[in-house]
LUMZA-304333 format. One record per residue (C-alpha): residue in one letter; x, y, z. Coordinates in Angstrom, 1 decimal. Example, Ala and Ser with C-alpha at 12.3 -4.5 7.8 and 13.67 -1.06 7.14 Angstrom:
residues 2
aa east north up
a 12.3 -4.5 7.8
s 13.7 -1.1 7.1
***
This chain:
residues 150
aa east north up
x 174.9 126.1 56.9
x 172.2 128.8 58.1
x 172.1 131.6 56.2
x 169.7 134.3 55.2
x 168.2 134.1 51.4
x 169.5 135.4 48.6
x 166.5 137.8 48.1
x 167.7 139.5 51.5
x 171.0 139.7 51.1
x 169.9 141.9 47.5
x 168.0 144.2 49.6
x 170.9 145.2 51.8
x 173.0 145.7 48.7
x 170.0 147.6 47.4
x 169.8 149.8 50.1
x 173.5 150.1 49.6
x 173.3 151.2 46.6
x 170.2 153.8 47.7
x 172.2 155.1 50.3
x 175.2 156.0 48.0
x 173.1 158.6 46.3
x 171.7 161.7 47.0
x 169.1 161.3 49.5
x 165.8 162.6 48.9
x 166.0 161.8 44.8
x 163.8 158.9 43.4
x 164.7 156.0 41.3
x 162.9 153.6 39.0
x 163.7 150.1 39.7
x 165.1 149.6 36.5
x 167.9 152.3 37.7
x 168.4 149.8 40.4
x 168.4 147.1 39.1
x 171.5 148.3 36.6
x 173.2 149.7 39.3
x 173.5 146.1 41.5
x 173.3 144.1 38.3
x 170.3 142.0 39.3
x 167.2 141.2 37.2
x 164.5 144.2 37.2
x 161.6 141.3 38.4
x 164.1 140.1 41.7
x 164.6 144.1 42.0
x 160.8 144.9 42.0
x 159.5 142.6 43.9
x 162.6 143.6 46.9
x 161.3 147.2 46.3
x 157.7 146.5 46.9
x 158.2 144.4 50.4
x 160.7 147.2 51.6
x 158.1 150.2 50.8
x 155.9 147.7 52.4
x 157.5 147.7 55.8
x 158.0 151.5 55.4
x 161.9 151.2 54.6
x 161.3 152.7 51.3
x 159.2 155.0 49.9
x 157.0 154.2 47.0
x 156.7 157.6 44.8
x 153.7 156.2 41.9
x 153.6 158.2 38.1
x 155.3 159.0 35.4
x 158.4 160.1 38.1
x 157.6 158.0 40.5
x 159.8 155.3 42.0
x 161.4 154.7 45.2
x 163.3 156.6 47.9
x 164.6 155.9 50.9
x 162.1 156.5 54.0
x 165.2 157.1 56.4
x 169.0 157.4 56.4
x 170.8 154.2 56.0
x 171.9 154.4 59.5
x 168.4 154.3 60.9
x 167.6 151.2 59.0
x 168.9 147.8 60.7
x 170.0 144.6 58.9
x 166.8 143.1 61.1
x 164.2 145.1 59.7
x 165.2 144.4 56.3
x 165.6 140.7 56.6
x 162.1 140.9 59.0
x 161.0 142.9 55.6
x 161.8 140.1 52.5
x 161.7 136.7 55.0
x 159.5 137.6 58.3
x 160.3 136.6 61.2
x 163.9 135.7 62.5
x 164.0 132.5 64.1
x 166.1 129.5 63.6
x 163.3 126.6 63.4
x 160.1 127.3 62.3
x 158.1 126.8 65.6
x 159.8 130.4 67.0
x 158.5 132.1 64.0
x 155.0 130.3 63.6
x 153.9 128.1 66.9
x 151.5 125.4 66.4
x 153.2 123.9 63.1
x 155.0 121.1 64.7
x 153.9 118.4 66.9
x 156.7 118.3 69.0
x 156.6 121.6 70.2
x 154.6 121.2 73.4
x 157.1 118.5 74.7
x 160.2 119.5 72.8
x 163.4 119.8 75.2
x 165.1 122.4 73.0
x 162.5 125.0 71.7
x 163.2 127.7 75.0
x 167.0 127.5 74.1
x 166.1 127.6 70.0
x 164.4 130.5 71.2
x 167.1 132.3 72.6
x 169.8 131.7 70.0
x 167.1 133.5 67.8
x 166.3 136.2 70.1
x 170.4 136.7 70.2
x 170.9 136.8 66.4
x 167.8 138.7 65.9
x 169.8 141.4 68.7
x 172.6 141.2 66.2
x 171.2 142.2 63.1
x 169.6 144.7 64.9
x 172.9 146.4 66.1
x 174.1 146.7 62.3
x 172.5 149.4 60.3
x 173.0 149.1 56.4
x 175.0 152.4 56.5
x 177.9 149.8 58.1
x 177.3 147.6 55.3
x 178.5 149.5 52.9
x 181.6 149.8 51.3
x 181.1 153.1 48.9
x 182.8 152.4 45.2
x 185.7 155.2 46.3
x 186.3 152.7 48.9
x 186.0 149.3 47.3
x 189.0 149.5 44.8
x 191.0 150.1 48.4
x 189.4 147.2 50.0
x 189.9 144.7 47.1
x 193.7 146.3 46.3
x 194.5 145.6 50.3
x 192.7 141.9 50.4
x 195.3 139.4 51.4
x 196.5 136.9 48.3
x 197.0 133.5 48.3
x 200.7 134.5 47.8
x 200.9 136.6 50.9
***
């Protein structure tokens, strides 16, 4: 199975969560953290890499805290996952050349290539304001989902 890590899929819901509230206002990550029910740590150090890559913005005092640097729909899936993990690619030679020993005769890299060029193009095409599902929305969306009944 290839999927992203658990540490990016928390930053989308983060930003989520960021881009249900008032733009503009700063939050601690403790607010954050309560508000997608993850650990204050996991929700720090996602804070830190995002205000990093300029997603965020990283307000520092007794108010300080984080914002976000753009709307939600300026802000791809790519950028975030390029923000917590680097670099998309699907085998670690597209990300990092030089670490394997097969790379100069390998039969399969050009094509390895491509297939991360194509879901790198993907991500890119989803900004986070599609990924969210608003709480006004999400009692809709779970009272709709099909049953194992139906």
């Amino acid at each position: 199975m290839i999927r992203i890590t658990k540490e990016s899929d928390y930053a989308v819901m983060v930003l989520g969560h960021l881009a249900g509230h008032p733009p503009g206002v700063v939050y601690t990550a403790r607010e954050i953290a309560s508000w997608c029910g993850l650990t204050v740590p996991m929700v720090s150090k996602i804070l830190r890499s995002l205000a990093k890559e300029k997603i965020l913005t990283s307000h520092r005092g007794v108010s300080g805290g984080y914002a976000l640097e753009r709307s939600a729909s300026e802000t791809s899936v790519a950028e975030v996952v390029r923000a917590i993990e680097g670099p998309i690619s699907m085998v670690q030679c597209g990300a990092e050349p030089g670490v394997c020993d097969q790379e100069a005769r390998c039969p399969t890299r050009p094509n390895w290539g491509r297939i991360s060029a194509e879901i790198e193009r993907a991500l890119e095409g989803v900004p986070i304001s599609e990924m969210v599902i608003h709480r006004s929305n999400l009692t809709q969306v779970v009272d709709t989902a099909p049953t194992e009944d139906s």
